[in-house]
TORKOL-4160 file (C-alpha; in steps of 0.2 Angstrom, whole numbers, padded with zeros to 4 digits, m for minus):
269
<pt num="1" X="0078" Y="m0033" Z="m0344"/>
<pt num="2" X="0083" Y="m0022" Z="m0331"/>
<pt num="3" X="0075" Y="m0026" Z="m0312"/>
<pt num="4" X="0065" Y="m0016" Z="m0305"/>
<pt num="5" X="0070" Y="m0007" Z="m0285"/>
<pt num="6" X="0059" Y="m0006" Z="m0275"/>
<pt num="7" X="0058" Y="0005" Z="m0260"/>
<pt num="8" X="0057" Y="m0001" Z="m0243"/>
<pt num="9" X="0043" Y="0005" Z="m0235"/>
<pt num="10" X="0050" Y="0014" Z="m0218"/>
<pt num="11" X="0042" Y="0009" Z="m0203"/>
<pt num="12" X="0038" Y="0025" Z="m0191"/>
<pt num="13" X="0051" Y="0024" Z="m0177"/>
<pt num="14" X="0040" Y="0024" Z="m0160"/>
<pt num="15" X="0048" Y="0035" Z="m0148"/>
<pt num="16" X="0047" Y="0030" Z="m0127"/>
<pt num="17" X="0034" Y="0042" Z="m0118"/>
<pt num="18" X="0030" Y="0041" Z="m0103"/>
<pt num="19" X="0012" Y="0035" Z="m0109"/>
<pt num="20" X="0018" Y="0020" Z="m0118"/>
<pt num="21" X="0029" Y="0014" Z="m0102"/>
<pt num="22" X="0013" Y="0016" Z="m0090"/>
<pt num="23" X="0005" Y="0004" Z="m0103"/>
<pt num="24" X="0018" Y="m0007" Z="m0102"/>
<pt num="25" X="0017" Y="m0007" Z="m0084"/>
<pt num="26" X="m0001" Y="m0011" Z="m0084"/>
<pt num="27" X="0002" Y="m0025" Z="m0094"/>
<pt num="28" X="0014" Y="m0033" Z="m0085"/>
<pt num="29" X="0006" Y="m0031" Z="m0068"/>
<pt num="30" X="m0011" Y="m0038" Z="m0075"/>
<pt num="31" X="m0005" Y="m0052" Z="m0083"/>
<pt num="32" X="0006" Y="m0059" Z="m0070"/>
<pt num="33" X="m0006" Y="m0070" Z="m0059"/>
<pt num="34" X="0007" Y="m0067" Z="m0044"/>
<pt num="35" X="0000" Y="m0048" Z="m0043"/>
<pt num="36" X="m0017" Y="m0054" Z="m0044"/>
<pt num="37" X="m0017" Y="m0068" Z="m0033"/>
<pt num="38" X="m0009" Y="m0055" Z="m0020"/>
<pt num="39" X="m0022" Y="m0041" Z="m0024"/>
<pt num="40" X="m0037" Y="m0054" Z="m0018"/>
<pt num="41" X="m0027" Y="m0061" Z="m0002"/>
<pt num="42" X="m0026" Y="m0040" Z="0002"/>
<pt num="43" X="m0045" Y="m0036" Z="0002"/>
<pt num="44" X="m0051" Y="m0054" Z="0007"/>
<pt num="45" X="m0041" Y="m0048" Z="0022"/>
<pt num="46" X="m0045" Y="m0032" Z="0024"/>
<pt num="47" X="m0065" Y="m0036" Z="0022"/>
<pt num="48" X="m0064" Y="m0053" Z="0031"/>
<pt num="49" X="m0054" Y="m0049" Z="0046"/>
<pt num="50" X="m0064" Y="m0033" Z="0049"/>
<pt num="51" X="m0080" Y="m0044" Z="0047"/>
<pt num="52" X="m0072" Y="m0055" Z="0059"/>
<pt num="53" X="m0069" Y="m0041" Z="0073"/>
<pt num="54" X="m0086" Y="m0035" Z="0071"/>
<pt num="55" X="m0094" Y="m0050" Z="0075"/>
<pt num="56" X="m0084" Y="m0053" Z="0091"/>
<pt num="57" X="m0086" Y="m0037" Z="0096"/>
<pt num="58" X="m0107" Y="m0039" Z="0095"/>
<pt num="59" X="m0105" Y="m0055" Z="0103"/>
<pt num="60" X="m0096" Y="m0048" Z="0118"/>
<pt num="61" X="m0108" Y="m0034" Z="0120"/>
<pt num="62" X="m0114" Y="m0042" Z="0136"/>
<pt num="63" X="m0096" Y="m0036" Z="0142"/>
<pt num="64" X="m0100" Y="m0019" Z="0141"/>
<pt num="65" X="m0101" Y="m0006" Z="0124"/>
<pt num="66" X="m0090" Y="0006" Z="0133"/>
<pt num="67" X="m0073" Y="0012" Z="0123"/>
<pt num="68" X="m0081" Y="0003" Z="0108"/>
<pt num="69" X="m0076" Y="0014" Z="0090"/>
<pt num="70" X="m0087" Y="0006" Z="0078"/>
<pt num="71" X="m0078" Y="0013" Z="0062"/>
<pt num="72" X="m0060" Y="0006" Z="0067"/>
<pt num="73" X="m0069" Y="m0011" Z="0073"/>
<pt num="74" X="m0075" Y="m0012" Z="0055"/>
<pt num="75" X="m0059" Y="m0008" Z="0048"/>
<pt num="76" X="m0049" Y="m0019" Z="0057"/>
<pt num="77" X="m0043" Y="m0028" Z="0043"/>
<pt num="78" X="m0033" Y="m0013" Z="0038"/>
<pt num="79" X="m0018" Y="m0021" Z="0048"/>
<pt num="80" X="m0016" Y="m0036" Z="0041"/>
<pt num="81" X="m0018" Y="m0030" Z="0022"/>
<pt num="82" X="m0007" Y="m0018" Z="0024"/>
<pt num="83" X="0005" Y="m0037" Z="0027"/>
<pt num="84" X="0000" Y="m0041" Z="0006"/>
<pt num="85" X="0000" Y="m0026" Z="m0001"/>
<pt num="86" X="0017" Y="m0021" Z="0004"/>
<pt num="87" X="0021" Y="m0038" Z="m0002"/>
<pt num="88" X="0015" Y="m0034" Z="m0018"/>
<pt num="89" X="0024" Y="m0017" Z="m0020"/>
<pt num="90" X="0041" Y="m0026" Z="m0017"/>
<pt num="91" X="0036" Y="m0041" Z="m0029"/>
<pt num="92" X="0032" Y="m0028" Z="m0043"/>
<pt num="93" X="0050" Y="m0021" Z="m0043"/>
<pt num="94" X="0059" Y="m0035" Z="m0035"/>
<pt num="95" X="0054" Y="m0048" Z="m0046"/>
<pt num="96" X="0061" Y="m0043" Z="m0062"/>
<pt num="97" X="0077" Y="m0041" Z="m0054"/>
<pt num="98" X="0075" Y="m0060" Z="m0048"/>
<pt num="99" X="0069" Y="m0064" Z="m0065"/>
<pt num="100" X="0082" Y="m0052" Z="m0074"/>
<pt num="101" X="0066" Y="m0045" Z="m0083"/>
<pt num="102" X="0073" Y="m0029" Z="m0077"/>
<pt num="103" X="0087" Y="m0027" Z="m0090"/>
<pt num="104" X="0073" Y="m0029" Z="m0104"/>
<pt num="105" X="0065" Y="m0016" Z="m0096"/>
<pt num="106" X="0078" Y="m0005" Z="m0096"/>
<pt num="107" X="0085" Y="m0009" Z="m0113"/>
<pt num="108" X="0067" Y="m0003" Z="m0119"/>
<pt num="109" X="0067" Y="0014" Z="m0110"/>
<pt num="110" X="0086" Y="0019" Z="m0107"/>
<pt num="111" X="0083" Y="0032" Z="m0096"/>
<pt num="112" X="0076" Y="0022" Z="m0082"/>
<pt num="113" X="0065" Y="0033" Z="m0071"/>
<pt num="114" X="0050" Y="0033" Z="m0082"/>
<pt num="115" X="0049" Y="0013" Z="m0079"/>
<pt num="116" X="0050" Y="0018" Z="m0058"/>
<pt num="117" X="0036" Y="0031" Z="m0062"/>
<pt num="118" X="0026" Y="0019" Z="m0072"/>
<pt num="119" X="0027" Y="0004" Z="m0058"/>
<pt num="120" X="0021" Y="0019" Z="m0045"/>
<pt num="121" X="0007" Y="0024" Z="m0052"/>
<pt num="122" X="0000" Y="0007" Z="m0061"/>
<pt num="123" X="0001" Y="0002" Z="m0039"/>
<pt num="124" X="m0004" Y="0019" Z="m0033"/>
<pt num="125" X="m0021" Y="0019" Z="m0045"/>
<pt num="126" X="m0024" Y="0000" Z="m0045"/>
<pt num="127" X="m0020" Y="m0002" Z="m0026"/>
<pt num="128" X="m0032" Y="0011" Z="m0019"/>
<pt num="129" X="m0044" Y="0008" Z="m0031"/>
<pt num="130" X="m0046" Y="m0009" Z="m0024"/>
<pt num="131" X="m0042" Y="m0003" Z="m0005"/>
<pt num="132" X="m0057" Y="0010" Z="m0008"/>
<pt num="133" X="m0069" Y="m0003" Z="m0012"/>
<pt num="134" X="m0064" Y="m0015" Z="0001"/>
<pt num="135" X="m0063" Y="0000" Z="0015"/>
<pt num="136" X="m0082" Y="0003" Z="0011"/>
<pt num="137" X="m0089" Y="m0016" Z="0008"/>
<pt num="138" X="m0078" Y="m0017" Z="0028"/>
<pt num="139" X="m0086" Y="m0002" Z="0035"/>
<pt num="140" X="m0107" Y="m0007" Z="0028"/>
<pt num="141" X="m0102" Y="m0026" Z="0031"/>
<pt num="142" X="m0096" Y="m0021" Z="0050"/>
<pt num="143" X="m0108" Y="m0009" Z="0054"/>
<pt num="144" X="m0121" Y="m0023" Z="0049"/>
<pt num="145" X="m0113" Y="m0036" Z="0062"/>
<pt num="146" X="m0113" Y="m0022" Z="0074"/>
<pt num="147" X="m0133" Y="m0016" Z="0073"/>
<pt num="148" X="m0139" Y="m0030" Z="0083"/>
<pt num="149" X="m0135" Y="m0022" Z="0098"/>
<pt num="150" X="m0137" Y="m0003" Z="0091"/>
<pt num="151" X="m0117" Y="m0002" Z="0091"/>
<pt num="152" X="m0117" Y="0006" Z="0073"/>
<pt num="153" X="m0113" Y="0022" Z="0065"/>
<pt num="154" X="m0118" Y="0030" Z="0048"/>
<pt num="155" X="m0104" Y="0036" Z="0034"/>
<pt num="156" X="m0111" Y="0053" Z="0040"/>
<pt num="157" X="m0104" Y="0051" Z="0058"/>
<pt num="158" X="m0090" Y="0060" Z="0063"/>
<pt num="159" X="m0075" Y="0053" Z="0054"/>
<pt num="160" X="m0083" Y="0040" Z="0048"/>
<pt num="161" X="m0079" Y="0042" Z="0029"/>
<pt num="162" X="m0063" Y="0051" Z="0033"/>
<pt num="163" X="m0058" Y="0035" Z="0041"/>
<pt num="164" X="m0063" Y="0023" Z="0026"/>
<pt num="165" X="m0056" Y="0034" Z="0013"/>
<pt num="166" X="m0040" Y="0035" Z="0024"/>
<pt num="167" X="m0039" Y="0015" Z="0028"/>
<pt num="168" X="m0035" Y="0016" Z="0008"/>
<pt num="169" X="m0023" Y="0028" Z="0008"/>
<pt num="170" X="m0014" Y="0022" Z="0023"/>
<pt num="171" X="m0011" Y="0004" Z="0012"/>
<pt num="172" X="m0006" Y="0015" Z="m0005"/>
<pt num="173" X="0006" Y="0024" Z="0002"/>
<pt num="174" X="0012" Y="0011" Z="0013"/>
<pt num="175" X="0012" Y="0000" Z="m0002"/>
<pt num="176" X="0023" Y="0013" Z="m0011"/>
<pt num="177" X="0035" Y="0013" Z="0002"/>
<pt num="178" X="0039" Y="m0008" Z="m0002"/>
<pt num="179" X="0041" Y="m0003" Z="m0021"/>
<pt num="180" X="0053" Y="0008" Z="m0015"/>
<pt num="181" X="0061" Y="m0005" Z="m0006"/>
<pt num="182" X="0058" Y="m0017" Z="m0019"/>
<pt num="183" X="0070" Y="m0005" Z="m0029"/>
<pt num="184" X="0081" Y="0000" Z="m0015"/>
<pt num="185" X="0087" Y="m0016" Z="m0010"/>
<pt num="186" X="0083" Y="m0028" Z="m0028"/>
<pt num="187" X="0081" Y="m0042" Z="m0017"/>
<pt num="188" X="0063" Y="m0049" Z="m0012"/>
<pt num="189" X="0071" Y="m0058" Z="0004"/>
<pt num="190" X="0077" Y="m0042" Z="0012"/>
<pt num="191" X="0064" Y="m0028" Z="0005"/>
<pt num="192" X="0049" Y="m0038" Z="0013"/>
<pt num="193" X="0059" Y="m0042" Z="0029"/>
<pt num="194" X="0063" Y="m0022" Z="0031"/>
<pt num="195" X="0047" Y="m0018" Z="0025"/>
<pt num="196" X="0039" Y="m0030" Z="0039"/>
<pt num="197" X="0051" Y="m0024" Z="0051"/>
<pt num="198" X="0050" Y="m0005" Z="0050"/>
<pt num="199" X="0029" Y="m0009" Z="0051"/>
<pt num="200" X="0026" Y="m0023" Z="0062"/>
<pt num="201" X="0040" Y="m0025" Z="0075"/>
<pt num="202" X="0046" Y="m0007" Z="0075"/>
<pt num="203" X="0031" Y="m0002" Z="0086"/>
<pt num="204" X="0031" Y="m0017" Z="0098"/>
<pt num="205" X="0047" Y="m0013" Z="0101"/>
<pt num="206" X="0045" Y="0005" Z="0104"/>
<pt num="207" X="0032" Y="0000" Z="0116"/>
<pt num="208" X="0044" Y="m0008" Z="0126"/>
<pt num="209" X="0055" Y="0009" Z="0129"/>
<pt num="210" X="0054" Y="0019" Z="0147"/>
<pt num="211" X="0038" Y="0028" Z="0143"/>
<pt num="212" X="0047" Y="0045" Z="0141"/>
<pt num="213" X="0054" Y="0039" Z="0126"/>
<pt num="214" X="0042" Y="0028" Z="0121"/>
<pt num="215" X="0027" Y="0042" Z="0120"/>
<pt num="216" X="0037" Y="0055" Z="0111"/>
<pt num="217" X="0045" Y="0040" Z="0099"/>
<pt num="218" X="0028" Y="0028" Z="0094"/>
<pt num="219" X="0018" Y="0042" Z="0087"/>
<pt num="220" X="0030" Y="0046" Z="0070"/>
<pt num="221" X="0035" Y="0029" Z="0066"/>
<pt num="222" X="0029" Y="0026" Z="0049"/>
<pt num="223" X="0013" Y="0013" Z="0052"/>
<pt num="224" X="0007" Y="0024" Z="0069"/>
<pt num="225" X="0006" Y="0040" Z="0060"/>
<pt num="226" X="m0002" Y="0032" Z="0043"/>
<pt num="227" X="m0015" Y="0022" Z="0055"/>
<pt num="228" X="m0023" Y="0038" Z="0065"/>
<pt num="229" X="m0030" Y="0043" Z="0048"/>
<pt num="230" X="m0043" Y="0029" Z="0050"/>
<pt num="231" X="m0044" Y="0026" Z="0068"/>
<pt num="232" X="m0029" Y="0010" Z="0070"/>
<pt num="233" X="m0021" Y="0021" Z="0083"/>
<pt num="234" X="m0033" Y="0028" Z="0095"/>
<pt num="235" X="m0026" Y="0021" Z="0111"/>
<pt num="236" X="m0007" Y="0030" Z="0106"/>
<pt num="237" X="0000" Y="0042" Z="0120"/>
<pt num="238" X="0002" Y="0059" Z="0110"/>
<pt num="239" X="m0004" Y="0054" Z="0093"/>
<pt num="240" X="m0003" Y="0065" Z="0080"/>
<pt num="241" X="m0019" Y="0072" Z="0070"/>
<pt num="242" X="m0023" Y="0064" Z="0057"/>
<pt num="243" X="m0022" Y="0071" Z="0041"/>
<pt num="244" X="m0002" Y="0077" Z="0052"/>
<pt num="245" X="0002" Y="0059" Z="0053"/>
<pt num="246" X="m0003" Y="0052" Z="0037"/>
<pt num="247" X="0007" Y="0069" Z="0028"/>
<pt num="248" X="0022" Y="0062" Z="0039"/>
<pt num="249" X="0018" Y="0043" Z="0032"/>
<pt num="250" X="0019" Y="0050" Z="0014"/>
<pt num="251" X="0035" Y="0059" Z="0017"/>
<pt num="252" X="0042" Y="0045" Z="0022"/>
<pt num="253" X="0036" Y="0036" Z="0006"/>
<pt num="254" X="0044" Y="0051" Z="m0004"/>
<pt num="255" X="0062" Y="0050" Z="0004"/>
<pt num="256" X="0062" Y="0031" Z="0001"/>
<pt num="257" X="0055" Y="0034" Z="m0018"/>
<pt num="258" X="0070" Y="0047" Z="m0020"/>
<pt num="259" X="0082" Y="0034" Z="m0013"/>
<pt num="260" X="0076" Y="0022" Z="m0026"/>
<pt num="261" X="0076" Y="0033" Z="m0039"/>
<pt num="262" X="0094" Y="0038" Z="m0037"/>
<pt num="263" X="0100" Y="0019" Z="m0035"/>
<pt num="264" X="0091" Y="0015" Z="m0051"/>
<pt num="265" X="0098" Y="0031" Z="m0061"/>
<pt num="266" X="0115" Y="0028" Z="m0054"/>
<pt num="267" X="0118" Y="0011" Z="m0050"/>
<pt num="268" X="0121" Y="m0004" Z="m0064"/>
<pt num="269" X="0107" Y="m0018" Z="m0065"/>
């Protein structure tokens, strides 16, 4: 009796899209409690802190509502949020190289860049999705604190909505720039100290040039020209227009995403 062959059944080979790795990506960032831990610390600072400078600013109405923006009080927060979700862009690249998780990655998807595309838009549309709904619950919460003295404004002001829409884009792209980081540099460490530097201690310490240098200098550092899309800084000397400042913040982002991308295409893991 002779046996009988039977044919193995052929299991369809499933070719890496671009679709398939921004799933992946997706999945990772959801399921990593790191991510969403930083994603709440983001918008309970960017809603309670502007909450916060609302309320002190209406309790020091007796001193005088002269110079008082209502929008940027209310948006305050914007500063200190920028702090987590710049963390959280490093973390998302950084931490597989810490982990090692990266050369699974790569293993799955050999030609690289479509795992850096994927990481950039999983933060891009997750990040601003929760920055735009933060921006807004800031600016209604604030204005709220701020009505007891009549110290609020409408969304229909002048700006008003330009500036809450732009408190979200300011943190994206910023954020953007720490993936890039994340990617550049493949150490959490050093990304989020450059990232913190070029933000927070690059404009304090412009500040302390002779003011000839000083005024032409502050205005196109990266976090002065993303911050006059929403109001952060009015008080600049020759500060550049918004929508100017915040094109010059995104071209930053784009020269630092290029970087990245040529290290990760080029340089082993």
């Amino acid at each position: 009796m002779s046996a009988v062959s039977i044919p193995a059944a052929r299991v369809p080979a499933l070719k890496v899209t671009q679709r398939r790795v921004l799933q992946s990506e997706l999945t990772k960032f959801r399921s990593l409690r790191s991510t969403v831990n930083t994603m709440a610390a983001a918008v309970v600072l960017m809603i309670g802190i502007g909450a916060l400078f609302a309320a002190v600013t209406a309790s020091q109405y007796h001193l005088g509502p002269a110079g008082i923006d209502a929008v940027s009080v209310s948006l305050t927060g914007t500063v200190f949020a920028v702090v987590a979700f710049g963390v959280l862009g490093v973390l998302m690249m950084s931490g597989e190289y810490t982990t090692g998780m990266i050369r699974a990655s790569l293993t799955a998807v050999p030609r690289r860049l479509p795992v850096l595309w994927a990481k950039l838009a999983v933060f891009a549309g997750t990040v601003f999705a929760a920055s735009l709904a933060a921006s807004f619950i800031s600016f209604f919460l604030g204005q709220a604190l701020l009505s007891g003295h009549h110290l609020n404004v409408a969304i229909t002001a002048p700006g008003a909505l330009r500036s809450v829409i732009g408190a979200a884009l300011y943190v994206t792209v910023a954020g953007l720039t720490g993936v890039a980081m994340g990617a550049l540099f493949r150490n959490t460490a050093a990304a989020i100290a450059t990232f913190a530097g070029v933000f927070f201690v690059l404009p304090p310490l412009a500040g302390l040039l002779p003011a000839s240098i000083s005024n032409h200098l502050a205005p196109y550092l990266p976090s002065n020209a993303g911050e006059v899309l929403w109001g952060g800084a009015s008080g600049l000397h020759n500060a550049l227009s918004p929508w100017t400042g915040f094109a010059l913040l995104c071209g930053y982002a784009v020269v630092l995403i290029g970087a990245a991308a040529w290290r990760l295409r080029r340089a082993d893991v």
